[in-house]
C-alpha positions in Angstrom: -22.1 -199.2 -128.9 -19.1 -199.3 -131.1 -15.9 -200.7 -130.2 -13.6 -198.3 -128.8 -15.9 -195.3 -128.0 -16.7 -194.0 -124.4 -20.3 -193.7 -123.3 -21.6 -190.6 -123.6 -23.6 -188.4 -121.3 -24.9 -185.0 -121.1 -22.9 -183.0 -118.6 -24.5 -180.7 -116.3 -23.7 -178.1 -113.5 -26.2 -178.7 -110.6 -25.6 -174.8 -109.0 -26.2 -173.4 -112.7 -29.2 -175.7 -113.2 -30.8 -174.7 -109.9 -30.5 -170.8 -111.2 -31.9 -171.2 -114.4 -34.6 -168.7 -115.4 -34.2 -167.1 -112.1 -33.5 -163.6 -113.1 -31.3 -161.4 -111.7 -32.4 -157.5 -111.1 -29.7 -155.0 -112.9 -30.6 -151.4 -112.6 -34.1 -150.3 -111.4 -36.0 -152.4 -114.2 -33.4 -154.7 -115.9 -32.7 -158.0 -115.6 -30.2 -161.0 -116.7 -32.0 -164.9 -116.9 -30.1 -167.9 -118.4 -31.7 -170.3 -120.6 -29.4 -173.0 -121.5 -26.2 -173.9 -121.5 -23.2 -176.7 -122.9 -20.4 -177.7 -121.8 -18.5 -177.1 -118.3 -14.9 -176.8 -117.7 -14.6 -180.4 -118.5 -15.8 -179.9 -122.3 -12.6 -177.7 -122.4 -10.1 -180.6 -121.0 -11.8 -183.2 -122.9 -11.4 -180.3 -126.2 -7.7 -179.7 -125.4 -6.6 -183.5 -125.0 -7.9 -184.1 -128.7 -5.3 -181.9 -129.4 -2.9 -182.9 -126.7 -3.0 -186.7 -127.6 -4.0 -189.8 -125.1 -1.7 -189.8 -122.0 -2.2 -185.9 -121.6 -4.3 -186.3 -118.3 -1.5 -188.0 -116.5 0.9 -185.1 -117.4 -1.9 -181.8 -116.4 -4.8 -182.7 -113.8 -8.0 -180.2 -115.2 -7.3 -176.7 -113.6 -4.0 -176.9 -114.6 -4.6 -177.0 -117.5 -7.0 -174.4 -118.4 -4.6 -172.4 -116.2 -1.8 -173.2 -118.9 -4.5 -172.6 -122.0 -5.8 -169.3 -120.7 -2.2 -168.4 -119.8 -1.3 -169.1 -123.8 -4.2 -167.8 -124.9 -5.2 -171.0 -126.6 -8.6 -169.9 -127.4 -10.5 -172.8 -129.1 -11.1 -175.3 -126.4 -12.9 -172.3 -124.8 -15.5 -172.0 -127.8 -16.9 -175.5 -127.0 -18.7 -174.2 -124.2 -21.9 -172.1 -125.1 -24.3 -170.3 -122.7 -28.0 -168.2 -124.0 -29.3 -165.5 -121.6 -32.7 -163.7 -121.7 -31.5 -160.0 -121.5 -33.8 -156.7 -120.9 -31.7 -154.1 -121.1 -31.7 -150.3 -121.9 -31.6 -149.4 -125.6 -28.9 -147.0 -125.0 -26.7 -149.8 -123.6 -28.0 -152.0 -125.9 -26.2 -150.1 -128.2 -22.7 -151.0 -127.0 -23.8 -154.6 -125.9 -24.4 -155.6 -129.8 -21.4 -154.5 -131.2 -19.6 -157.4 -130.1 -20.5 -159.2 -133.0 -19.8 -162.4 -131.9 -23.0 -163.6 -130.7 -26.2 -165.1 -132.2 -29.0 -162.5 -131.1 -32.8 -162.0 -131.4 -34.3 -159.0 -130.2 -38.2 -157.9 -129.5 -39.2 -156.3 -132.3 -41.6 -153.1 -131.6 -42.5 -153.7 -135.5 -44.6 -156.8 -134.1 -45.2 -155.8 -130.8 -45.6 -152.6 -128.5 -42.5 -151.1 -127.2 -41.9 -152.6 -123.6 -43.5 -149.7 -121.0 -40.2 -149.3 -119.0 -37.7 -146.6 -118.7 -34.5 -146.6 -117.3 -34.9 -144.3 -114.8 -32.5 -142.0 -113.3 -32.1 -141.1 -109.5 -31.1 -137.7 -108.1 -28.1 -138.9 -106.7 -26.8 -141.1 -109.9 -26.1 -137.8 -112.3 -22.2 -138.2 -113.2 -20.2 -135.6 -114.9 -18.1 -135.6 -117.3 -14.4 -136.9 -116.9 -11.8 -134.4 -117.5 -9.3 -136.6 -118.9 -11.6 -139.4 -121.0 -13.6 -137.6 -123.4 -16.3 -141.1 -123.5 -16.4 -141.9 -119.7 -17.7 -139.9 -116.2 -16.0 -138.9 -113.0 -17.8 -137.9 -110.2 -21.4 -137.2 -109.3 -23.7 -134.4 -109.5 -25.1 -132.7 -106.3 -28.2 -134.5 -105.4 -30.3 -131.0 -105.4 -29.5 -129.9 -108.7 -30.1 -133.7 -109.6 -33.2 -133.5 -108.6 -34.1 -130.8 -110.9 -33.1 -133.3 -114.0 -34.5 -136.6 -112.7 -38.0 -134.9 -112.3 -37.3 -133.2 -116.2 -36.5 -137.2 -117.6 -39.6 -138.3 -115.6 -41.8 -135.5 -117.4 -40.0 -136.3 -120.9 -40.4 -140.1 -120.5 -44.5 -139.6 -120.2 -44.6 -137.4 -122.8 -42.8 -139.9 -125.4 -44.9 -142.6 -124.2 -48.2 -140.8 -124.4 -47.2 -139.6 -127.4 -46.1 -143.0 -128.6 -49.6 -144.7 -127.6 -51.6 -141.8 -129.3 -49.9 -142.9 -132.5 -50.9 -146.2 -132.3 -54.6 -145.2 -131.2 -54.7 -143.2 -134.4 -53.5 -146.2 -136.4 -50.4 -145.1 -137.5 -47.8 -148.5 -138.4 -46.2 -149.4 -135.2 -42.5 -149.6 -136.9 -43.3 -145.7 -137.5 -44.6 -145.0 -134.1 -41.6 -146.0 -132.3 -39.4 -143.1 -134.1 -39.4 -140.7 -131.1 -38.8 -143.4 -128.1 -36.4 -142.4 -125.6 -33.1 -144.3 -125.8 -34.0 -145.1 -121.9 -36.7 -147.7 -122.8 -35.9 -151.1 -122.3 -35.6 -153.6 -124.9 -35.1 -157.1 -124.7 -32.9 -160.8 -126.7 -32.2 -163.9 -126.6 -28.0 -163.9 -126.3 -26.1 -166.8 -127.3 -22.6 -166.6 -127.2 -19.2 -168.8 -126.5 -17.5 -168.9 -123.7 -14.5 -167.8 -125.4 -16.1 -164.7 -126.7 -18.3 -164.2 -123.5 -14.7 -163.5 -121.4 -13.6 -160.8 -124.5 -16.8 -159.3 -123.5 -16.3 -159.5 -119.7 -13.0 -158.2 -120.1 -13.9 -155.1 -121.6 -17.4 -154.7 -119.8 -16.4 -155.0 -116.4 -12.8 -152.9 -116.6 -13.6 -149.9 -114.2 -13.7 -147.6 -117.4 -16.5 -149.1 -118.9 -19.8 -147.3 -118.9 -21.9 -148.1 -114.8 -24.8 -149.5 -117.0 -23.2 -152.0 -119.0 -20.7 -152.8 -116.2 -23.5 -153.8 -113.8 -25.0 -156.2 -116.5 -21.0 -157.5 -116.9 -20.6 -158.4 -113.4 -23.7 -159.8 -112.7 -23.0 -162.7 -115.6 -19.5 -162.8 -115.0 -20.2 -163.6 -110.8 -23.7 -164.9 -110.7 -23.4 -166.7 -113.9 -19.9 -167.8 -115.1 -18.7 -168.6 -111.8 -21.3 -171.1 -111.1 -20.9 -172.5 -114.6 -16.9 -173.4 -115.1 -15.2 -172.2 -111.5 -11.3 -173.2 -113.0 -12.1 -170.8 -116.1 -13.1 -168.2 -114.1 -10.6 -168.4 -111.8 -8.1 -168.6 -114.8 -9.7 -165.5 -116.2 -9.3 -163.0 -113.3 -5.7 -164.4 -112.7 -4.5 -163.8 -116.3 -6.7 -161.5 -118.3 -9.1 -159.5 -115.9 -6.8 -158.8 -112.9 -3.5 -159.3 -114.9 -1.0 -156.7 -115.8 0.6 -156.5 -119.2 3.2 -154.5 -119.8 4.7 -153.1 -123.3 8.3 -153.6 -124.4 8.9 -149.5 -123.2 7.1 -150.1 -120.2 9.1 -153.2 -119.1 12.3 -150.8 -119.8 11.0 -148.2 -117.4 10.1 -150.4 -114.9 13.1 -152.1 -114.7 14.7 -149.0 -114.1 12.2 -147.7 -111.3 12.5 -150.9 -109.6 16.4 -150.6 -109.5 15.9 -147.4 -107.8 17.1 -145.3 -111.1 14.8 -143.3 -110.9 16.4 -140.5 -113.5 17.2 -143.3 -116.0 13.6 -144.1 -115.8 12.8 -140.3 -116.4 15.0 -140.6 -119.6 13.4 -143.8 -120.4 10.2 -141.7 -120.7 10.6 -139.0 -122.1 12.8 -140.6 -125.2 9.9 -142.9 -125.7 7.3 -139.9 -126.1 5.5 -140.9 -122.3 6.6 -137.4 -121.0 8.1 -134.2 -122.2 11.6 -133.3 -121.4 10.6 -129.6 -120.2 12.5 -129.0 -116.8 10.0 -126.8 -115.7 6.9 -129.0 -116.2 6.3 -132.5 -117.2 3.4 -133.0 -119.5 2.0 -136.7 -120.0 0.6 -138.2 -122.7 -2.4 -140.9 -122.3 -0.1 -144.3 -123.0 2.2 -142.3 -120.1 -1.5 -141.8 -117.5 -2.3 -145.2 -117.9 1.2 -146.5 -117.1 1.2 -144.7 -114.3 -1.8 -147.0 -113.3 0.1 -150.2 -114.0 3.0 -148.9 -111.7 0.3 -147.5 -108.9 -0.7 -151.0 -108.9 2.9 -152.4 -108.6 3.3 -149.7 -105.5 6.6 -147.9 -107.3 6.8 -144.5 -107.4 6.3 -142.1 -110.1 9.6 -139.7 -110.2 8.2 -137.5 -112.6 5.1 -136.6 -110.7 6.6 -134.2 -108.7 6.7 -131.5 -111.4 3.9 -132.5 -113.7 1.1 -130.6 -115.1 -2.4 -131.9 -115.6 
C-alpha cells in the first residue's frame, strides 16, 4: 500500500443486502426488485470532506451534514451513490417513468421477444374521474356498479388485443409489427440505474399527492422499502427539506406575514395587487398560483380571509 492512503473496502448495507432481488408487489401484477447498489450515506460524507478539507469531521458529525448539504442543495456528493432496480411496470406509466432522463435504462424489447402476457388490470371500485380543477389529474371515484360495467369491457378488450396479437405471430407476421395494436395496460419491463441525487428529483415529483396513483405507488414503494434501508440520514434529510418542506415565493412570504399579523385585509390587498385574486367585491375569483397557496397556508393552519366570498 502506498504511503499515505487509507485501506479501502467495499461498503455495504446489511438491511439492503438482505432485500436484494426480493421483489416488491405494486399494483395487481407489477413489481419493484433491486439489483445492486454503491455507496451509503457515508460515500456522501467521505464526497463532501474532499471538498470540505481534512479536519471537517471534527466540525459536522455525518447526519449533520447531509442535513446541512440537502438543506443547501449541494447536490454532487449525492451523485456518488448509485442504485439499479429490475422494474415491470405498465407501458402507460412507463411513459412518464422515462422521461426523467436521467437514468441509464434497458427495456425488454417485444422486437426480440413476445410481449409480457400481463395487463394492468382495473377493479370496479378503482375508476376515478376527472378532477374539476387539474385538467391532467383525478378526483374521486366512480360508483362501483357502473364500474363494473367498464372493468368487464377492459377485460373483453384486453383478450381480444392479445388474441389478436398471438394470431399475428402464428401467421408469421415480424413481431416488431405485431405489437402495433397492444394495449397501453400491458406490462413492460428495465433495468433502472440511476443516482441518488436524481432518484430523490424523481421521488419528489412521483410521490407528491398530485402525481398519477400508478406511478405514485411504484414512488413510495422505492422511496420506503428501498431508499430508507439504503442511506437512513438522506432520507430523513429528504422528507425534512424537500418532500415535506414548504417553500414559499417572495409574494407569498408578503401575504403571509400579513395573515399571521392578523391583517387580514392587508393580506387581501396583498393578493389581489399580485394577480392571486380579483378585486371584485361581490366575488373573489382565484387563479391557480392563488389555489395552491391556499394549500401552503392550510398547512400552516392560517385562515384564508378571502374564502368567504369566493367563487369556484
Amino acid at each position: 500500500m502506498e504511503k499515505g492512503f487509507e485501506v479501502i473496502t467495499r461498503t455495504t448495507v446489511p438491511e439492503l443486502d438482505s432485500i436484494l432481488g426480493k421483489p416488491f408487489q405494486v399494483l395487481d401484477d407489477g413489481f419493484v426488485r433491486l439489483i445492486d447498489y454503491l455507496g451509503t450515506d457515508a460515500s456522501i460524507v467521505q464526497a463532501a470532506r474532499v471538498s470540505y478539507g481534512k479536519g471537517t469531521k471534527k466540525v459536522r458529525e455525518d447526519r449533520e451534514l447531509i442535513r446541512y448539504l440537502m438543506r443547501h442543495r449541494h447536490t454532487s456528493p449525492f451523485e456518488m451513490c448509485e442504485l439499479k432496480l429490475h422494474l415491470r411496470v405498465p407501458m402507460d406509466t412507463w411513459r412518464q417513468w422515462i422521461r426523467h432522463r436521467t437514468a441509464s435504462v434497458n427495456e425488454y424489447s417485444t422486437r426480440y421477444s413476445e410481449a409480457i402476457n400481463v395487463h394492468r388490470k382495473t377493479a370496479a371500485h378503482e375508476w376515478r374521474l376527472q378532477a374539476a380543477q387539474n385538467r391532467q389529474g383525478s378526483e374521486g371515484w366512480l360508483d362501483e356498479k357502473t364500474g363494473e360495467h367498464f372493468s368487464q369491457q377492459e377485460l373483453d378488450l384486453h383478450k381480444l388485443a392479445l388474441q389478436i396479437y398471438e394470431e399475428r405471430l402464428t401467421a408469421g407476421i415480424a413481431r416488431e409489427q405485431a405489437r402495433k395494436d397492444l394495449p397501453l395496460a400491458t406490462y413492460t419491463e428495465a433495468y433502472w440505474k440511476i443516482d441518488l441525487h436524481n432518484l430523490l428529483h424523481f421521488l419528489k415529483l412521483r410521490m407528491h399527492p398530485a402525481a398519477q396513483l400508478e406511478i405514485r405507488s411504484y414512488a413510495w414503494i422505492i422511496g420506503q422499502e428501498i431508499v430508507k434501508r439504503w442511506c437512513p440520514l438522506t432520507w430523513e434529510a429528504f422528507l425534512d427539506y424537500l418532500f415535506e418542506a414548504l417553500v414559499l415565493s417572495r409574494s407569498e412570504l408578503e401575504i403571509a406575514k400579513a395573515l399571521i399579523a392578523g391583517d387580514n385585509e392587508k393580506g387581501i390587498r396583498l393578493a389581489q395587487k399580485l394577480g392571486f385574486i380579483s378585486d371584485n367585491t361581490t366575488t373573489v375569483k382565484r387563479n391557480l398560483e392563488c389555489r395552491e397557496f391556499e394549500e401552503k397556508l392550510h398547512r400552516m393552519g392560517l385562515k384564508i380571509p378571502w374564502l368567504k366570498k369566493t367563487s369556484p
